[in-house]
N, CA, C and O atoms as a printed pandas DataFrame, in Angstrom:
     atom_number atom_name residue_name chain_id  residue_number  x_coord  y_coord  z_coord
0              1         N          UNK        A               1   23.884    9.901   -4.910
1              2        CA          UNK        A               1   23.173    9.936   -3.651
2              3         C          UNK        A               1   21.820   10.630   -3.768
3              4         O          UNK        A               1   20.941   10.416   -2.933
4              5         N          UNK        A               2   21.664   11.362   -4.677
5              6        CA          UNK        A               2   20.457   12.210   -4.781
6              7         C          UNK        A               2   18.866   11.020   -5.576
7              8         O          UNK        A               2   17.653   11.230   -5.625
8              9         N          UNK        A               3   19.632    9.982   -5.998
9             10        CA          UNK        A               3   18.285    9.208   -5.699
10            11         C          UNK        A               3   17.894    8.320   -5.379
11            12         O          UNK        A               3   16.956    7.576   -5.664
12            13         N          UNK        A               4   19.291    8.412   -4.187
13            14        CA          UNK        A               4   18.793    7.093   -2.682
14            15         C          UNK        A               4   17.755    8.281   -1.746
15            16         O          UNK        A               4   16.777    8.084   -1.025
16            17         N          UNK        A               5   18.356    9.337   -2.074
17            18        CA          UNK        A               5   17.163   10.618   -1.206
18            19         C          UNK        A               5   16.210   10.826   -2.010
19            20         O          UNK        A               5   15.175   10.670   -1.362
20            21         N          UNK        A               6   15.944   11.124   -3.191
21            22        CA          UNK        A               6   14.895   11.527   -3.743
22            23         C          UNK        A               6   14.262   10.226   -4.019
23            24         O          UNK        A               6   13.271   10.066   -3.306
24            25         N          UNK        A               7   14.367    9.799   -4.365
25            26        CA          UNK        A               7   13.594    8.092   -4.928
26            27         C          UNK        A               7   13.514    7.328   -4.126
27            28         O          UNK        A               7   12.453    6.723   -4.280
28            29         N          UNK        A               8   14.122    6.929   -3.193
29            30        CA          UNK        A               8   14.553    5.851   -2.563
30            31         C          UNK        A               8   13.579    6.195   -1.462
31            32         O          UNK        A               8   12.624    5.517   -1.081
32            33         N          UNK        A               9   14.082    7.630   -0.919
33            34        CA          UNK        A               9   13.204    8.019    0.510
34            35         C          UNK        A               9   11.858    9.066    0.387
35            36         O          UNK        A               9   10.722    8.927    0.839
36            37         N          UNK        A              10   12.361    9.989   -0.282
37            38        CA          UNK        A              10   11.175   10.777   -0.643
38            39         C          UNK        A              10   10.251   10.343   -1.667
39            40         O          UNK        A              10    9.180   10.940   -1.778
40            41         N          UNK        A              11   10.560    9.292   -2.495
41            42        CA          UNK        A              11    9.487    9.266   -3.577
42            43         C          UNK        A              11    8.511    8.051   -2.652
43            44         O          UNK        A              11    7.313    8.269   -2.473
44            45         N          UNK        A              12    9.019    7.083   -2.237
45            46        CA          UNK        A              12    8.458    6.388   -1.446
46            47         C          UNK        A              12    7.805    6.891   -0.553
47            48         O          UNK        A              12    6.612    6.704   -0.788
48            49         N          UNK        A              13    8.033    7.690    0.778
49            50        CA          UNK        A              13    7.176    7.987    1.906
50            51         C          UNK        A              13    5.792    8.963    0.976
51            52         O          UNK        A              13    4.645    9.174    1.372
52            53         N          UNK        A              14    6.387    9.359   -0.218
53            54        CA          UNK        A              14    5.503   10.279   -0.502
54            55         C          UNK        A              14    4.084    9.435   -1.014
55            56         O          UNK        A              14    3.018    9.543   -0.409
56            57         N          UNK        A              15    4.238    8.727   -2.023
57            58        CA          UNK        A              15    3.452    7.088   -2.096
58            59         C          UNK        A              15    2.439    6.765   -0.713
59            60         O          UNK        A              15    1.238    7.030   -0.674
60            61         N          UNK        A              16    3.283    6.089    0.467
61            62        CA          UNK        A              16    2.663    6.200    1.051
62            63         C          UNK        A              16    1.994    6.946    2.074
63            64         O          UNK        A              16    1.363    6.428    2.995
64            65         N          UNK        A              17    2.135    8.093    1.903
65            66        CA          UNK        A              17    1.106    8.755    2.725
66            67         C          UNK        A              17   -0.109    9.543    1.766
67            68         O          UNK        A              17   -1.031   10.261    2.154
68            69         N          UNK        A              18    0.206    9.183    0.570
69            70        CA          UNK        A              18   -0.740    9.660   -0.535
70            71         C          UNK        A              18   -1.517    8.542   -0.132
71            72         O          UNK        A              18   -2.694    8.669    0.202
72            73         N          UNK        A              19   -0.599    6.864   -0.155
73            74        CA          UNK        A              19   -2.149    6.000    0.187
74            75         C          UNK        A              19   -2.937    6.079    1.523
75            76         O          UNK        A              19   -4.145    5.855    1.610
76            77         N          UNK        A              20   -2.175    6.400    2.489
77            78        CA          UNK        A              20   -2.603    6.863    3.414
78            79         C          UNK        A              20   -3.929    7.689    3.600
79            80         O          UNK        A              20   -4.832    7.209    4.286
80            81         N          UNK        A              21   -4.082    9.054    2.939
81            82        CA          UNK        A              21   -4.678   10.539    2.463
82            83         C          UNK        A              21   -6.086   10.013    1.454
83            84         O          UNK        A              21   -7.224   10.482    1.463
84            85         N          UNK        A              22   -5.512    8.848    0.596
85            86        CA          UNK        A              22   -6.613    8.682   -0.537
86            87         C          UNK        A              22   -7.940    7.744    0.413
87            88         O          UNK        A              22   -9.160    7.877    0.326
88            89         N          UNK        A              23   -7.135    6.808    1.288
89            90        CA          UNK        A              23   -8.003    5.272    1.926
90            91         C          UNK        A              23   -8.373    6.299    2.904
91            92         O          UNK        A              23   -9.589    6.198    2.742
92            93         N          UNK        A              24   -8.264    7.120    3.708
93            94        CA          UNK        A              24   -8.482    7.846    4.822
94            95         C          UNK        A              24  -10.008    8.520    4.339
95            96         O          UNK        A              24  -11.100    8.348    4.881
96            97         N          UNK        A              25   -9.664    9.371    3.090
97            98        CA          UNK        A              25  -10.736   10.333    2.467
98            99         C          UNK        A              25  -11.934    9.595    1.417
99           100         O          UNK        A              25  -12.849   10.122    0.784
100          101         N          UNK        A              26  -11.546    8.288    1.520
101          102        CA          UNK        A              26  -12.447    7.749    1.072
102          103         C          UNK        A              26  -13.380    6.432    1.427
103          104         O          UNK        A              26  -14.127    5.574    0.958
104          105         N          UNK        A              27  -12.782    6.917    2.565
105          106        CA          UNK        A              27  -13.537    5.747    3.842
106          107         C          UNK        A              27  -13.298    4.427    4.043
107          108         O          UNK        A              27  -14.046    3.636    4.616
108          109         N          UNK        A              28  -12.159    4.191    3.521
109          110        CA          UNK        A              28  -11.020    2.661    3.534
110          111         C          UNK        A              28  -10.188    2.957    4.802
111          112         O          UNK        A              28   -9.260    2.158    4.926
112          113         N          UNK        A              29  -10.258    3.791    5.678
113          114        CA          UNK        A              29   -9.212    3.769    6.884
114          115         C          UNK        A              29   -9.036    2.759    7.587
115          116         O          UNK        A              29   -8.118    2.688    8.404
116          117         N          UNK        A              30   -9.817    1.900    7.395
117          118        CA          UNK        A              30  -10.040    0.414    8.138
118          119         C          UNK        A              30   -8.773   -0.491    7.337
119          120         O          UNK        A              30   -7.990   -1.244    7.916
120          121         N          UNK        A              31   -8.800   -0.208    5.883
121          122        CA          UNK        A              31   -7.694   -1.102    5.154
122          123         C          UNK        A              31   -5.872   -0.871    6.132
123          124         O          UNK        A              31   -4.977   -1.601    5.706
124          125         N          UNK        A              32   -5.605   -0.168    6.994
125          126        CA          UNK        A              32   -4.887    0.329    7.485
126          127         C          UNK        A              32   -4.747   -0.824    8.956
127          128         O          UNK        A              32   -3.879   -0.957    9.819
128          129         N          UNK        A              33   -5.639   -1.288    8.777
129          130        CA          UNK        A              33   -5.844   -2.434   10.313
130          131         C          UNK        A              33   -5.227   -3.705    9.855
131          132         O          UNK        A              33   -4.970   -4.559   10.703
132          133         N          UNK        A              34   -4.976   -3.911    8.661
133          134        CA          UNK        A              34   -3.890   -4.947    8.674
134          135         C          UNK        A              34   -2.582   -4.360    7.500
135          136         O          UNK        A              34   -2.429   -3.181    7.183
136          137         N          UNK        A              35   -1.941   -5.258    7.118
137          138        CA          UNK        A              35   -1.048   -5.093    6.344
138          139         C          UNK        A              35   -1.389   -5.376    4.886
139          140         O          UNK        A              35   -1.837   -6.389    4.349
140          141         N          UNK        A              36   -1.000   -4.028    4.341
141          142        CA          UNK        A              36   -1.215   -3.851    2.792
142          143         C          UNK        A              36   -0.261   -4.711    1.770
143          144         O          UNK        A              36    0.675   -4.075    1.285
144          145         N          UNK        A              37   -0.395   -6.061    1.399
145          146        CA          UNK        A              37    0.699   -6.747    0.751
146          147         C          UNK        A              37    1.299   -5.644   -0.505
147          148         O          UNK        A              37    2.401   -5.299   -0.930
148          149         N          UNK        A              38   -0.117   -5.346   -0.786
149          150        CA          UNK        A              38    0.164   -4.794   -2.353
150          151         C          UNK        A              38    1.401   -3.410   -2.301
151          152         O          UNK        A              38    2.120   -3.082   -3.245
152          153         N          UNK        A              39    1.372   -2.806   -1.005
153          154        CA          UNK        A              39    1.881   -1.808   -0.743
154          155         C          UNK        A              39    3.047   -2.295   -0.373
155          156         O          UNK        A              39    3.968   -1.741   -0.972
156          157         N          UNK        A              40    3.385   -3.116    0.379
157          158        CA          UNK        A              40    4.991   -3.778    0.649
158          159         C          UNK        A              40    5.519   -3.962   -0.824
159          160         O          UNK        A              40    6.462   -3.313   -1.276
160          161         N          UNK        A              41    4.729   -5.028   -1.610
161          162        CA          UNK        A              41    5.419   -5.190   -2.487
162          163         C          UNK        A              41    5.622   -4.094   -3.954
163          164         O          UNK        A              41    6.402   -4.045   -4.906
164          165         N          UNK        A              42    4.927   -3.633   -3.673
165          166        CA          UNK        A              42    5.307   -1.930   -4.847
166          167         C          UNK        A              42    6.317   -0.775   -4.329
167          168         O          UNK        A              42    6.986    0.096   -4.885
168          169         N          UNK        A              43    6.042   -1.311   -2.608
169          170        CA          UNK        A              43    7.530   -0.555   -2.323
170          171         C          UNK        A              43    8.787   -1.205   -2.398
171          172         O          UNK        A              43    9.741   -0.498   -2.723
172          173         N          UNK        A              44    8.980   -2.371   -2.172
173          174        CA          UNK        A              44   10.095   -3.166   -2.874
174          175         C          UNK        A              44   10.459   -3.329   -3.891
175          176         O          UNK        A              44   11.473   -4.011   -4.044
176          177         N          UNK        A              45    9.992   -2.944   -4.665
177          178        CA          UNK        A              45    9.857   -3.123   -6.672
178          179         C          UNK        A              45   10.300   -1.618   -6.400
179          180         O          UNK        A              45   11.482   -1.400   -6.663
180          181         N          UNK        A              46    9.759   -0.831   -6.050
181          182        CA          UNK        A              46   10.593    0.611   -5.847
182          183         C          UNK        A              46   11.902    1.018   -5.403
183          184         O          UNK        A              46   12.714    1.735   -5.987
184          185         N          UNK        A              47   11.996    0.362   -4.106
185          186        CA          UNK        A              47   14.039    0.116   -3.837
186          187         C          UNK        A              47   14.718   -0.348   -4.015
187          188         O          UNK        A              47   15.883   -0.089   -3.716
188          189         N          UNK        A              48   14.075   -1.784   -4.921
189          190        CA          UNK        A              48   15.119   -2.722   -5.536
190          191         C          UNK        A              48   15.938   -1.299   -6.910
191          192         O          UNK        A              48   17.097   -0.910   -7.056
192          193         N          UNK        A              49   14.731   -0.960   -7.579
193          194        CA          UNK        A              49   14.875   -0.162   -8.739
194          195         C          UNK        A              49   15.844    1.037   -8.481
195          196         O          UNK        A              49   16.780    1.286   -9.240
196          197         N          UNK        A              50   15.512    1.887   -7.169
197          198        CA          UNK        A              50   16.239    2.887   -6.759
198          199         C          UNK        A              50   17.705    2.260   -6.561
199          200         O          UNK        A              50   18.677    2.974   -6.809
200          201         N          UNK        A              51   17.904    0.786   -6.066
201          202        CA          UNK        A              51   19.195   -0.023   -5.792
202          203         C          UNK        A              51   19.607   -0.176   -7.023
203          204         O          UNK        A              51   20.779    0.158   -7.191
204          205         N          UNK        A              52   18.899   -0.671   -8.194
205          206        CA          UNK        A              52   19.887   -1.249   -9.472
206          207         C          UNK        A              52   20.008   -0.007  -10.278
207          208         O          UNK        A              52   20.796   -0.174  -11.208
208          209         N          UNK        A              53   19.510    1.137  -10.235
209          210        CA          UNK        A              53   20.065    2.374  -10.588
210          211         C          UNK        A              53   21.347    2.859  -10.612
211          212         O          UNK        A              53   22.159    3.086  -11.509
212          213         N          UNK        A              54   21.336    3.041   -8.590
213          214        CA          UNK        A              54   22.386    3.273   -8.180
214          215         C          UNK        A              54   23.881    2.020   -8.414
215          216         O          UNK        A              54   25.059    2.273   -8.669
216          217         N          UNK        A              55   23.441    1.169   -8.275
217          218        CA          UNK        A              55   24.417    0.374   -8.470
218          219         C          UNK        A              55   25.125    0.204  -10.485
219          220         O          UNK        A              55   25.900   -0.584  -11.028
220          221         N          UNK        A              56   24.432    1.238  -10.907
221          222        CA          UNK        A              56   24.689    1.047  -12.062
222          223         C          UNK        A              56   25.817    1.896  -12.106
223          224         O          UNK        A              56   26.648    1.471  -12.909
224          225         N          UNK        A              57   26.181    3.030  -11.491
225          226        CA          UNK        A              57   27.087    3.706  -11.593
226          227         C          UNK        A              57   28.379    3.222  -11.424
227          228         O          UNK        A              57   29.374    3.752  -11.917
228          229         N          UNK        A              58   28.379    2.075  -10.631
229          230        CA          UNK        A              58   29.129    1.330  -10.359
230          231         C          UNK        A              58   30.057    0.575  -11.213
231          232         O          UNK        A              58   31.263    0.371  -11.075
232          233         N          UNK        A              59   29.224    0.199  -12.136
233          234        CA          UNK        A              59   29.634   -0.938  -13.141
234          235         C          UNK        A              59   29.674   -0.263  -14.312
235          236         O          UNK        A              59   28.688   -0.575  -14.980
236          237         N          UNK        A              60   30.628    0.816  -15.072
237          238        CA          UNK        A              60   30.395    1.314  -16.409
238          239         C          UNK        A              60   30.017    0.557  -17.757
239          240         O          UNK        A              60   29.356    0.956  -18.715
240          241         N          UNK        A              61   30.723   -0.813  -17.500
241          242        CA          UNK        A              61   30.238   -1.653  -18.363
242          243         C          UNK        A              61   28.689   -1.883  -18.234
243          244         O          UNK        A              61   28.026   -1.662  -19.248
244          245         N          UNK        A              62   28.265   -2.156  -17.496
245          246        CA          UNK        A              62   26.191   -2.476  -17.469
246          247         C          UNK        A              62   25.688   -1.254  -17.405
247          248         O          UNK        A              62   24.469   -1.259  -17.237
248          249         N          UNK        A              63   26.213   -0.136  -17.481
249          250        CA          UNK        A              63   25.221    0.656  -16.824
250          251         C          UNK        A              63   24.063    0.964  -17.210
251          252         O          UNK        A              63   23.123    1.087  -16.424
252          253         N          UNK        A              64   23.941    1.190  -18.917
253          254        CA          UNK        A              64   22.830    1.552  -19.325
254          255         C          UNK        A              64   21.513    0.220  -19.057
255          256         O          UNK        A              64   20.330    0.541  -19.166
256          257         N          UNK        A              65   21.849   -1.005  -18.765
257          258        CA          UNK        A              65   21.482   -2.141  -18.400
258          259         C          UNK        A              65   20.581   -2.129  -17.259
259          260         O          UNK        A              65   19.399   -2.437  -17.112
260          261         N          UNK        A              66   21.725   -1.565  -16.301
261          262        CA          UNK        A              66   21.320   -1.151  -14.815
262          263         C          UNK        A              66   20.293    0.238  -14.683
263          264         O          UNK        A              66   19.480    0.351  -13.766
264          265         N          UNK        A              67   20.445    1.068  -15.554
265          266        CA          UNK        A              67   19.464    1.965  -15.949
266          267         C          UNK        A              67   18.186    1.483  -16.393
267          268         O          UNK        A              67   17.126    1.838  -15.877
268          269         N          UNK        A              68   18.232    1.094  -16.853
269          270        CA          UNK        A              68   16.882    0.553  -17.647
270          271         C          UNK        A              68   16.336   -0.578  -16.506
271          272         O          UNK        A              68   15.151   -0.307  -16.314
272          273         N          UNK        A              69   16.708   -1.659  -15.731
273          274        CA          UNK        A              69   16.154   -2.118  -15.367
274          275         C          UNK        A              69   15.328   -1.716  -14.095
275          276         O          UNK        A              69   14.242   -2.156  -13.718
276          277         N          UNK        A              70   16.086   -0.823  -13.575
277          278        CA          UNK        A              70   15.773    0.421  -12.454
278          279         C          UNK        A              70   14.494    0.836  -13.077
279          280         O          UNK        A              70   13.459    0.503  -12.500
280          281         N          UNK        A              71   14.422    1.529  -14.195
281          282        CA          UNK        A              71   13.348    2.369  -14.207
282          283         C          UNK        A              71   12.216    1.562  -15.006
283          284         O          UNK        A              71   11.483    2.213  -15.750
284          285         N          UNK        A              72   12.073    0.457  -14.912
285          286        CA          UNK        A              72   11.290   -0.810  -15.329
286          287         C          UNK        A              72   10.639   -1.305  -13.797
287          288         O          UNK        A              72    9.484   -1.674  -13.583
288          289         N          UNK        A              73   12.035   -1.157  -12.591
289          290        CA          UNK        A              73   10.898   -1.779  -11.687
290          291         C          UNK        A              73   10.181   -0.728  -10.794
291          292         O          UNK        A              73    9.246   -0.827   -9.999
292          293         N          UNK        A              74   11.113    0.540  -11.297
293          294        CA          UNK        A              74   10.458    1.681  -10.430
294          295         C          UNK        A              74    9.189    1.887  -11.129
295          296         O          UNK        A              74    8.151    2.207  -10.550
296          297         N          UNK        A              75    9.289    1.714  -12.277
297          298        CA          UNK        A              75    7.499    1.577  -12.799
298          299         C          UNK        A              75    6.480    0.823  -13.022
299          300         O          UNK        A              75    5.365    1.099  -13.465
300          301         N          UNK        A              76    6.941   -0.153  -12.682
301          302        CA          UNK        A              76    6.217   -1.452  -12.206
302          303         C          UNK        A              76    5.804   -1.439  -10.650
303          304         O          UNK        A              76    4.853   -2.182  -10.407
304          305         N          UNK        A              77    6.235   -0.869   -9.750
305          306        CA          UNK        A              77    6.188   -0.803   -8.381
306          307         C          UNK        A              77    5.242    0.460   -7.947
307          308         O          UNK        A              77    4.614    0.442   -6.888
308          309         N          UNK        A              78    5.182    1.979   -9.217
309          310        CA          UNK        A              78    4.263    3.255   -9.307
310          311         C          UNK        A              78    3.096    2.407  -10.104
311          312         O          UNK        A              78    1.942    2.491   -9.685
312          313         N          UNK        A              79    3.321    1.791  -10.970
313          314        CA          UNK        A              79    1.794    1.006  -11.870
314          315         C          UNK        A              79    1.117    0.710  -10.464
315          316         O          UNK        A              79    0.590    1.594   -9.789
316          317         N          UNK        A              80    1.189   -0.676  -10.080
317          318        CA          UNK        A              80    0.499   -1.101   -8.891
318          319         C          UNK        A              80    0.252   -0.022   -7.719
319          320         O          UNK        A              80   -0.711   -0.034   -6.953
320          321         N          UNK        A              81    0.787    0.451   -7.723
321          322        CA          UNK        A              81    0.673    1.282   -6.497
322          323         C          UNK        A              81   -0.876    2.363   -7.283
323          324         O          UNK        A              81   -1.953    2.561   -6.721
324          325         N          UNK        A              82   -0.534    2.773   -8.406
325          326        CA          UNK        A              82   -1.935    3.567   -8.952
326          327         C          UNK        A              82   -3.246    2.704   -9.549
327          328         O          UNK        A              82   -4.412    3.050   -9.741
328          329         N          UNK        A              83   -2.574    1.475   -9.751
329          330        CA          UNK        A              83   -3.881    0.409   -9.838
330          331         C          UNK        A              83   -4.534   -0.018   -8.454
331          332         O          UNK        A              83   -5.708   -0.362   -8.317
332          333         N          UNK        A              84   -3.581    0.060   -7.454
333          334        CA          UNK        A              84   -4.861    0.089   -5.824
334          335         C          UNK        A              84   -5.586    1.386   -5.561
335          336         O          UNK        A              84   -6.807    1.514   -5.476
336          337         N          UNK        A              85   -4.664    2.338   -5.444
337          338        CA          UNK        A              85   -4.918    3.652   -4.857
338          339         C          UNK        A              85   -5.477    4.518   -5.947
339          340         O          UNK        A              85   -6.464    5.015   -5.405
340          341         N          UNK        A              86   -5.420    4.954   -7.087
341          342        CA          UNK        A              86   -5.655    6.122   -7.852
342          343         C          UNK        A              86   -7.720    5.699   -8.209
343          344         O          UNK        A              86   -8.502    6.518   -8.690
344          345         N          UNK        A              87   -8.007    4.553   -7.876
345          346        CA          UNK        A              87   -9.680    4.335   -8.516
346          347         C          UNK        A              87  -10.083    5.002   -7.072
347          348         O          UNK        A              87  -11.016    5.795   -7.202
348          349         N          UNK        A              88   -9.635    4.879   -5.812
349          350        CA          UNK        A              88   -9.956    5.813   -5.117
350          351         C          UNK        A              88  -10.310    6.563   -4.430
351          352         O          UNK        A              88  -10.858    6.651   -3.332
352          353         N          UNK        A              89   -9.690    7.543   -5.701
353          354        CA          UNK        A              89   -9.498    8.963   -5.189
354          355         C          UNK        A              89  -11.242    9.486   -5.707
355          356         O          UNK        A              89  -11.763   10.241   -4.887
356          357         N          UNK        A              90  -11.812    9.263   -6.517
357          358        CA          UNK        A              90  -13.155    9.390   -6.804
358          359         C          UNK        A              90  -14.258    9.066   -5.785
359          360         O          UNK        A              90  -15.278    9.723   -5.579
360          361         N          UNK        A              91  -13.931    8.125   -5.289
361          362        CA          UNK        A              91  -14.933    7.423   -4.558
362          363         C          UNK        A              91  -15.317    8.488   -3.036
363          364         O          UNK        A              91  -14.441    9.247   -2.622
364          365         N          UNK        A              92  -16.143    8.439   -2.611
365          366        CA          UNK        A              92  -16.849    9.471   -2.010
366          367         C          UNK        A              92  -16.499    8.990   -0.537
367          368         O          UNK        A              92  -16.437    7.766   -0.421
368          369         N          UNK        A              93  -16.317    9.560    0.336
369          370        CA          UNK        A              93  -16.438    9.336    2.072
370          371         C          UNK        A              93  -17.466    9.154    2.225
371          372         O          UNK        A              93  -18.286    9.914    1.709
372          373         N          UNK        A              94  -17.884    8.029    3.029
373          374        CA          UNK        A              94  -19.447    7.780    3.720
374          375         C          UNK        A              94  -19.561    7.938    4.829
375          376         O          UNK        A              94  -18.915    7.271    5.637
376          377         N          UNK        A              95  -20.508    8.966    5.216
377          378        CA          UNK        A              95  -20.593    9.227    6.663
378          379         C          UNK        A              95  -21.579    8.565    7.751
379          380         O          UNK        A              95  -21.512    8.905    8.932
C-alpha cells in the first residue's frame, strides 16, 4: 500500500503542481487554459506503472516481470514529464 500512497498519489500530485509552479513562474500560465495531453498521458504511464508494481505482488511467479515493467513505465511517464517541464525552469517570467 505504501506505493499506491507514495507513487501512485504523492509522487503524482507532486509532478503536477511542480508543473503547475514551473509554467506559472515562467510565464506559460496560459498553457493551463486548456488541457495538457502530454501531462494526462505521463500521468497514466505513471499509474499504470504504480498498478503493475503493485499487482506484482500478487503473482509470485511474474513478479520480478511486474517489477521491472512498473519501473520502465514509471520512467517513461517522469522522462516526458521532464522533457515538457524541466527546459522551463530556466526560462525567465516576462512582465
Amino acid at each position: 500500500l505504501l506505493h499506491l500512497t507514495l507513487i501512485g498519489g504523492f509522487g503524482v500530485l507532486t509532478l503536477c503542481v511542480a508543473t503547475r509552479v514551473v509554467f506559472g513562474h515562467s510565464g506559460q500560465a496560459a498553457a493551463f487554459s486548456v488541457r495538457l495531453r502530454w501531462l494526462t498521458v505521463a500521468v497514466v504511464l505513471m499509474l499504470v506503472g504504480m498498478a503493475t508494481r503493485i499487482s506484482g505482488d500478487y503473482w509470485p511467479k511474474i513478479l520480478v516481470t511486474h517489477y521491472s515493467y512498473g519501473a520502465v513505465l514509471w520512467a517513461a511517464g517522469l522522462l516526458l514529464w521532464g522533457i515538457r517541464v524541466l527546459p522551463s525552469v530556466r526560462r525567465p517570467e516576462s512582465d
